[in-house]
C-alpha positions as CSV (number, residue, x, y, z in Angstrom):
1,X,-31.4,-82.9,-19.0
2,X,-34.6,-82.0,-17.5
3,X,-35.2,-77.8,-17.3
4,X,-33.8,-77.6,-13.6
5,X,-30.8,-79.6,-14.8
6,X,-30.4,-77.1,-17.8
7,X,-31.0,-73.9,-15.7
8,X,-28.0,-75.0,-12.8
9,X,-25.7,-76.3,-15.0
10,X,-25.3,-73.3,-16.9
11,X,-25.4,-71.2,-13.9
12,X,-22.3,-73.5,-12.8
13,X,-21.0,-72.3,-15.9
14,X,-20.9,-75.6,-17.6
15,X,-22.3,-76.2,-20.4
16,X,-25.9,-77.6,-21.1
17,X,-27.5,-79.9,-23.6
18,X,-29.3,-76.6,-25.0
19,X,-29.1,-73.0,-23.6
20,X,-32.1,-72.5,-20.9
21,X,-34.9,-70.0,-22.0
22,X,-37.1,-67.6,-20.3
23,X,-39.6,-65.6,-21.6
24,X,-40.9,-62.3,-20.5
25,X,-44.5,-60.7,-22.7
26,X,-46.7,-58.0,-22.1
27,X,-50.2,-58.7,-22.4
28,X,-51.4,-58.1,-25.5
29,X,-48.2,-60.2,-27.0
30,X,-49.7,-63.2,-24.9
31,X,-53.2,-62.3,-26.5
32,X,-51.9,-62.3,-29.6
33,X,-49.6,-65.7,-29.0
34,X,-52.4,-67.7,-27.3
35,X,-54.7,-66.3,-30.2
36,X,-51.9,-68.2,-32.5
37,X,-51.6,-71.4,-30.9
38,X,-55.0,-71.8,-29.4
39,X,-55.4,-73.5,-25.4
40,X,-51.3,-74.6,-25.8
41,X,-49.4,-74.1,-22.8
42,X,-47.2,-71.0,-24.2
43,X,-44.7,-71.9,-21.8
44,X,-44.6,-75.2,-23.1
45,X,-44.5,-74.2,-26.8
46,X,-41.4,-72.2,-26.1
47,X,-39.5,-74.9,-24.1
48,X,-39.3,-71.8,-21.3
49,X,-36.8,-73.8,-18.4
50,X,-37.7,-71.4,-15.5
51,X,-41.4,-71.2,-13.3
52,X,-42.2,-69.2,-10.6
53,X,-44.5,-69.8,-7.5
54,X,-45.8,-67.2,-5.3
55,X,-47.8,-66.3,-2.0
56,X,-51.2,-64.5,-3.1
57,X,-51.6,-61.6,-0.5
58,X,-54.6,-62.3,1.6
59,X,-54.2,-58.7,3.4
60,X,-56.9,-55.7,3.0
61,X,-56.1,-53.5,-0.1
62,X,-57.4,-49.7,0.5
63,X,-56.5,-46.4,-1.0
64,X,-53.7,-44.6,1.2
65,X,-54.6,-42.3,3.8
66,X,-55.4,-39.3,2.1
67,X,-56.3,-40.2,-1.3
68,X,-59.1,-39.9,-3.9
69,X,-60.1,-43.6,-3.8
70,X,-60.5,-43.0,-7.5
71,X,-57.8,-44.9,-9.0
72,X,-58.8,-48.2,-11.4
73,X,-56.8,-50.5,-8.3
74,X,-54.5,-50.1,-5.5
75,X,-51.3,-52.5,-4.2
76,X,-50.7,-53.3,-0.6
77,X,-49.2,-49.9,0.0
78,X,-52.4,-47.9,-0.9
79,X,-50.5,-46.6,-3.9
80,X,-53.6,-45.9,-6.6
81,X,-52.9,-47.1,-10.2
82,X,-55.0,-46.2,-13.3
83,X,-55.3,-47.0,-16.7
84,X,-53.6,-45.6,-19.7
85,X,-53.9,-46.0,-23.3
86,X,-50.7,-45.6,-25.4
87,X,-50.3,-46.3,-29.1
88,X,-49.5,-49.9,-29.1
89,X,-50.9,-51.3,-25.7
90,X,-52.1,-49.9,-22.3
91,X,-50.4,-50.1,-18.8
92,X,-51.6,-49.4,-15.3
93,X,-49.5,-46.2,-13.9
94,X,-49.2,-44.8,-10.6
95,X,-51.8,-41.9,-10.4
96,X,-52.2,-41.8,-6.6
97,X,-49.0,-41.6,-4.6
98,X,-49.8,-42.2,-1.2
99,X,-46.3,-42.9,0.3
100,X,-45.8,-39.3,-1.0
101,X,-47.9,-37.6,1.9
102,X,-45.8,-38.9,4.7
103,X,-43.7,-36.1,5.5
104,X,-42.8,-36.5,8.7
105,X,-41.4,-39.9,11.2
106,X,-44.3,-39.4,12.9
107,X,-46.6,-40.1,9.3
108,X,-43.9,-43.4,9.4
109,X,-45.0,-44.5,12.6
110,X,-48.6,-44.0,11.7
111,X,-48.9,-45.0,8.1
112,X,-51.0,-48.6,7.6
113,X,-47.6,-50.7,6.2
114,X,-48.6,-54.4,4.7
115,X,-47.2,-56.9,6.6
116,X,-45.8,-59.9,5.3
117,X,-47.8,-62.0,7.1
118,X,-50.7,-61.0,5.3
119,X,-49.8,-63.4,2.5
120,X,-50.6,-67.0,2.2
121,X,-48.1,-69.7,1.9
122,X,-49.2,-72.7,2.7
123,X,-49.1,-73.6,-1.4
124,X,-45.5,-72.9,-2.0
125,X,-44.4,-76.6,-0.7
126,X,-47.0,-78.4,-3.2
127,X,-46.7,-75.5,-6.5
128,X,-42.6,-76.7,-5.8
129,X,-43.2,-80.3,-5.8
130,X,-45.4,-79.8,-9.2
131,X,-42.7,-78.0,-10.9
132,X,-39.9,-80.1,-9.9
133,X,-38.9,-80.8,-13.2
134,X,-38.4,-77.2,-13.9
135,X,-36.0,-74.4,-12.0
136,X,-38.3,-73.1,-9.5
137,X,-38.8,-69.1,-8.5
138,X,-39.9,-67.1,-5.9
139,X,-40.2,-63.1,-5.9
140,X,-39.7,-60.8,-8.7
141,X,-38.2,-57.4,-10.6
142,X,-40.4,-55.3,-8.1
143,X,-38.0,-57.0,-4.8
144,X,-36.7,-55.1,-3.5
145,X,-36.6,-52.4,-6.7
146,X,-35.9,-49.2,-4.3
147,X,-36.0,-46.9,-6.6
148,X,-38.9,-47.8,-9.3
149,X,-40.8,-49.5,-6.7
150,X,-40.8,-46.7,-3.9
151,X,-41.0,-43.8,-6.9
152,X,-44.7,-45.6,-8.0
153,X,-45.6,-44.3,-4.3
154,X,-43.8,-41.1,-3.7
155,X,-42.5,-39.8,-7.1
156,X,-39.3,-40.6,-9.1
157,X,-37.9,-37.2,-8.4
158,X,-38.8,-37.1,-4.7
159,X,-37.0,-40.7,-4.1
160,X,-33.8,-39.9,-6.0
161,X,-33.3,-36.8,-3.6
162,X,-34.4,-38.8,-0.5
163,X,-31.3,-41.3,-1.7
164,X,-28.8,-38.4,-2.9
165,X,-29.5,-36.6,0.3
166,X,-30.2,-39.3,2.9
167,X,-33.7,-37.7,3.9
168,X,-34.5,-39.8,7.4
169,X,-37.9,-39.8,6.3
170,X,-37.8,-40.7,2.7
171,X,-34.8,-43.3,4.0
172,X,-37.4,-44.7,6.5
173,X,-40.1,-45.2,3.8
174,X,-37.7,-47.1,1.5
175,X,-36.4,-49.2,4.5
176,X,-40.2,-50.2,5.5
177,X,-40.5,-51.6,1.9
178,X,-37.5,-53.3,1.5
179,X,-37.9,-54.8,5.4
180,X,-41.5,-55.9,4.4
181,X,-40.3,-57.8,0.7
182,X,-37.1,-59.2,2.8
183,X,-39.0,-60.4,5.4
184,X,-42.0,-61.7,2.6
185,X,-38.8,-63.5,0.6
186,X,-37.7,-65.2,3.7
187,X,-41.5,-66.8,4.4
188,X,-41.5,-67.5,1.3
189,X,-38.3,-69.5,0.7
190,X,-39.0,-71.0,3.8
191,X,-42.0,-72.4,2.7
192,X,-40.9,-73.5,-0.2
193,X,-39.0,-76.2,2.1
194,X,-35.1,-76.2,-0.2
195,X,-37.7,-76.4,-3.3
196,X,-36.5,-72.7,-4.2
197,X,-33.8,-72.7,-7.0
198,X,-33.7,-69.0,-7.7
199,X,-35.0,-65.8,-5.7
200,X,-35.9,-63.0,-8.2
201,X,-34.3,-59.7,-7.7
202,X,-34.7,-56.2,-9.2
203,X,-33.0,-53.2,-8.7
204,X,-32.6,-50.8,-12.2
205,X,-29.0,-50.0,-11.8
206,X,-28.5,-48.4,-15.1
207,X,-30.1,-46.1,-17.4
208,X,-29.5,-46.0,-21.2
209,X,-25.9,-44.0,-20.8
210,X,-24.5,-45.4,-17.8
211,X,-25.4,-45.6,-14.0
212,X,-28.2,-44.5,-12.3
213,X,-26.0,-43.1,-9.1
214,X,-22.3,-42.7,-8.9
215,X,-20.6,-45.4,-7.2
216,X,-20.2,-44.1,-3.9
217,X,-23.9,-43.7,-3.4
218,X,-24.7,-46.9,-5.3
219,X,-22.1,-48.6,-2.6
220,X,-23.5,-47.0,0.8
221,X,-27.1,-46.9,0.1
222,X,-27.9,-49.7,-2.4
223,X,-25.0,-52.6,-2.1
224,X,-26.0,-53.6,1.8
225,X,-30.0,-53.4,1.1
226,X,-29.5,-55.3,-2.0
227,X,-27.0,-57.5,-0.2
228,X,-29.4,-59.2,2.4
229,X,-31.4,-60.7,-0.1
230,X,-28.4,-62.2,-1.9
231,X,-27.2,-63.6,1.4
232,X,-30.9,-64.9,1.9
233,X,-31.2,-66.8,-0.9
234,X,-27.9,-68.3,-0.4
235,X,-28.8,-69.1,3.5
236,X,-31.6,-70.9,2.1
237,X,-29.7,-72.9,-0.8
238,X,-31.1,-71.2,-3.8
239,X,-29.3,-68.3,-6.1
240,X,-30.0,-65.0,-6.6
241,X,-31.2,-63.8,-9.8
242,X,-31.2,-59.8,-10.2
243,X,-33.2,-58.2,-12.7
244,X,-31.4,-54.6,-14.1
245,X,-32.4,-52.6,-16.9
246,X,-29.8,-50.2,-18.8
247,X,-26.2,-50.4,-18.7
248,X,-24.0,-51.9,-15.7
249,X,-21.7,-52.9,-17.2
250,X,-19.5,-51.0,-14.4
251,X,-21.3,-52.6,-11.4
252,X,-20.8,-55.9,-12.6
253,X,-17.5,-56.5,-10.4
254,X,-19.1,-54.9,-7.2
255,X,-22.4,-57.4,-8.2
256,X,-20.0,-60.5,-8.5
257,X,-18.4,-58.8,-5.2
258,X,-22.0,-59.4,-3.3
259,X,-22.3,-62.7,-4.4
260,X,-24.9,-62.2,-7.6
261,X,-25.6,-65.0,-9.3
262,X,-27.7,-64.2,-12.2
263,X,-28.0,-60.8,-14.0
264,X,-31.4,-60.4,-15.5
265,X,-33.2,-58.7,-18.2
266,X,-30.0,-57.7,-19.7
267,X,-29.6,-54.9,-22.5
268,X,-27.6,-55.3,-25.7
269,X,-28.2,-51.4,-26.5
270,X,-26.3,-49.5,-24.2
271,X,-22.8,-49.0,-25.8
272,X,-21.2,-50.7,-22.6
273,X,-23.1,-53.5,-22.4
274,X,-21.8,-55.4,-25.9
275,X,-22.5,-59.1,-25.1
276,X,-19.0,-60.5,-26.4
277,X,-17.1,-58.0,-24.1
278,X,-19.1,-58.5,-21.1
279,X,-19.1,-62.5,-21.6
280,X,-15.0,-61.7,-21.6
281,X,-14.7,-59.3,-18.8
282,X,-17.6,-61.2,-16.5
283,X,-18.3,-64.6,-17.8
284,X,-16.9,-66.7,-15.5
285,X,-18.3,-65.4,-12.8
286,X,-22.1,-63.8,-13.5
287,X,-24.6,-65.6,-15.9
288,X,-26.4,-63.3,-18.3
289,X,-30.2,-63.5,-18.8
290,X,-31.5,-61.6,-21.9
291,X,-29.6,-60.2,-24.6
292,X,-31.9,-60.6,-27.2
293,X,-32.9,-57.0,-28.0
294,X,-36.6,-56.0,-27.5
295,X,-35.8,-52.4,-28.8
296,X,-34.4,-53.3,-32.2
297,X,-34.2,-56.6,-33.9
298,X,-37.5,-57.9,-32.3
299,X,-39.7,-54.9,-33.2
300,X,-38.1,-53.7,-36.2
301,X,-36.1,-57.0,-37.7
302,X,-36.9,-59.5,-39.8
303,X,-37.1,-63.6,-38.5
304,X,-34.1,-64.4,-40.0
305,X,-32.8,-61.3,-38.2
306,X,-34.1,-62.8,-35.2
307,X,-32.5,-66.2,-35.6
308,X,-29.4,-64.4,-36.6
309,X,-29.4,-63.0,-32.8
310,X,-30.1,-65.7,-31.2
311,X,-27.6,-68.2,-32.9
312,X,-25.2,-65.1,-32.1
313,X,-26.0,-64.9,-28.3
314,X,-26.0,-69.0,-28.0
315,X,-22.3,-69.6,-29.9
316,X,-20.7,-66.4,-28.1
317,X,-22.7,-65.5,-24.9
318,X,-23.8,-69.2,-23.8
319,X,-20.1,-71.0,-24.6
320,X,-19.1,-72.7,-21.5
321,X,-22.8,-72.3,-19.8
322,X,-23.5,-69.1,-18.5
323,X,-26.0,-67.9,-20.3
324,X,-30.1,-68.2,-20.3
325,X,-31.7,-67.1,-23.5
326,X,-34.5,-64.7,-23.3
327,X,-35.7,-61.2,-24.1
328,X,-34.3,-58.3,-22.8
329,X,-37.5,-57.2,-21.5
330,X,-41.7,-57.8,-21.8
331,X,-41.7,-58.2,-26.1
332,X,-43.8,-55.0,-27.1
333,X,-47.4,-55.3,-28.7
334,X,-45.4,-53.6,-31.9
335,X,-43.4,-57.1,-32.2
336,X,-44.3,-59.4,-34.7
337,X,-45.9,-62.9,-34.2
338,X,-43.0,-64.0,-36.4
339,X,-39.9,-62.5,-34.9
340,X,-41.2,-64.1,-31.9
341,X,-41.5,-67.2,-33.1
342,X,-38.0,-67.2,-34.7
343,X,-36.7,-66.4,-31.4
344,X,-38.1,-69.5,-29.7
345,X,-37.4,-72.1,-32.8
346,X,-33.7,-70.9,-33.2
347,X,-33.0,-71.5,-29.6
348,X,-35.1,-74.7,-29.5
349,X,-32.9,-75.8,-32.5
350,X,-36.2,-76.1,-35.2
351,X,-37.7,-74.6,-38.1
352,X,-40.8,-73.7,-36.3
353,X,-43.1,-74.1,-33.9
C-alpha cells in the first residue's frame, strides 16, 4: 500500500497492511532527532503516512491598533507574541492582545481583519501532485480553534464569557475569524484541485475532567461553526480531521452526528477517554489519531514501555482500520531520544531505526 492507500483505508475502517503514523514534535525534540540521524528526512525515518501543504500568507503583518509594537512577532490579526523560557523548552505566548481592545461593533467595523486573499495559492496544485503518494493536508489545530485561537487575541477568560453570554461583540470577533479560516480553507481546497485528502480541524472540546461547555452551549454556539468546515471538506471530496485535546468522550456521538471523520490528537489520560472503551462505543464510526500518551509513558517510561503501548494501541485500537498511530500531542523536550524511537520502530514493525 502506498501511505495514501494506508491512511483511507483505515479511515474506511478496513484494515491496512500496517497502522498509518503521524507524528507531532516541538522544536527542540526535532533538534535533538535531526541531531541523531543527521540530514535524514525525519519524516521519512518514521514512515509518517500523512503531509500537509499550505498557502504562505503574503498579506502585511503589523501590531494591532493600539499596541506596544514590542512583542518578538505578530500573526495576521496583530495579536503580539513573545518569547518565554520554561524549564524544558521555550514557546512564543500571546503578550499583546489586540482583539481585546475592540469593545464596541463600531471597533468590528473598523478593525484591520486579514483577508483570505492575502495568501498565495498558486503552489497547492503542484506541493499535491509531489506528495501524491502520501495523504495530503490542508489547514490545521489553529482552524477554526474558537476558543484557543480567539483567547491568544482577547484573553481566555474574556472569550469564555463572550460564548457563555453571547456578547454581540465578542460573538462578532469570533465569527470574523472563523469566516476568514472558512473562507482561507475553501481557497485552499480549491486549489488543491481534488488533491486534498484531509482538512485539519481544531476545536479543544475537552479539558482534563470532562467538557469545556455543557452541551447545550457546545450545541448552539460551537456544533454549526464547526459544522461548515466539515461539510466543506466533504463538498470538496476530502475528510475532515478534528484535532481535540482533553476528554470528549461525551461529544463523540454529536461529532459522528456532524459528519467528523477523524478525531485527532487524542488523550489516553482523562478517565473517560480509555482507548478499548471508546474503540467499542465509537469505532465504527470515528477514527482515532493519537493515543500514545505524551504525559506519561513517553516522558517518564521506559522503550520497552513505549513498545508496550504501541503494540497495545495497534492490536486493540487499530483492529478493523480505524486507527492512525501517533502522539497524543507535540513529544516534550523532557522525552527521551529512546522512547521516541521505540515508538516509531514498534509501529514500523523493527528493532530500530
Amino acid at each position: 500500500m502506498t501511505a495514501k492507500e494506508r491512511v483511507l483505508a483505515a479511515c474506511r475502517h478496513e484494515q491496512p497492511d500496517r497502522v498509518p503514523l503521524q507524528v507531532y514534535l516541538t522544536p527542540e525534540v526535532t533538534q535533538q532527532l535531526q541531531a541523531h540521524f543527521g540530514p535524514r528526512d525525519l519524516y521519512e525515518v518514521f514512515g509518517i503516512d500523512l503531509r500537509g501543504v499550505g498557502a504562505p500568507y503574503k498579506g502585511e503583518i503589523r501590531p494591532g491598533p493600539k499596541m506596544a509594537g514590542k512583542a518578538d512577532h505578530y500573526d495576521e490579526f496583530g495579536v503580539g507574541y513573545s518569547r518565554s523560557a520554561y524549564e524544558s523548552g521555550a514557546y512564543y505566548e500571546a503578550s499583546e492582545l489586540a482583539l481585546a481592545e475592540i469593545k464596541t461593533m463600531a471597533d468590528v467595523a473598523r478593525y484591520p481583519w486579514p483577508s483570505a486573499a492575502d495568501y498565495d495559492y498558486s503552489g497547492v496544485a503542484e506541493a499535491c501532485e509531489a506528495l501524491s503518494d502520501f495523504a495530503v493536508c490542508f489547514g490545521g489545530a489553529g482552524i477554526p480553534d474558537i476558543l484557543n485561537g480567539v483567547s491568544r487575541g482577547r484573553g481566555m477568560e474574556q472569550v469564555m464569557v463572550d460564548i457563555a453570554t453571547e456578547d454581540p461583540v465578542g460573538v462578532a470577533v469570533i465569527d470574523r475569524r472563523v469566516d476568514h479560516y472558512y473562507d482561507y480553507c475553501q481557497r485552499g481546497l480549491e486549489a488543491g484541485q481534488g488533491r486534498i485528502d484531509i482538512l485539519c480541524l481544531g476545536e479543544d472540546c475537552g479539558n482534563q475532567e470532562g467538557r469545556m461547555f455543557s452541551p447545550a452551549c457546545f450545541d448552539a454556539f460551537f456544533v454549526p461553526r464547526l459544522q461548515r468546515f466539515i461539510d466543506l471538506a466533504h463538498e470538496h471530496g476530502a475528510l475532515a480531521m478534528m484535532h481535540s485535546c482533553g476528554d470528549t468522550h461525551e461529544i463523540m456521538p454529536t461529532f459522528i452526528e456532524m459528519g467528523l471523520d477523524i478525531l485527532d490528537a487524542m488523550q489516553p489520560e482523562p478517565a473517560g477517554m480509555d482507548p478499548a472503551e471508546i474503540k467499542r462505543l465509537y469505532g465504527e464510526e470515528l477514527t482515532f489519531c493519537g493515543l500514545i500518551s505524551t504525559q506519561r509513558t513517553l516522558p517518564h517510561g521506559t522503550p520497552e514501555d513505549v513498545r508496550r503501548e504501541v503494540r497495545e494501541r495497534i492490536e486493540v485500537v487499530g483492529k478493523g482500520g480505524g486507527y492512525i498511530c501517533s502522539p497524543a500531542h507535540c513529544i516534550q523536550p523532557d522525552t527521551p531520544i529512546e522512547n521516541v524511537l521505540a515508538l516509531y520502530s514498534e509501529a514500523l514493525g523493527c528493532s530500530e531505526l
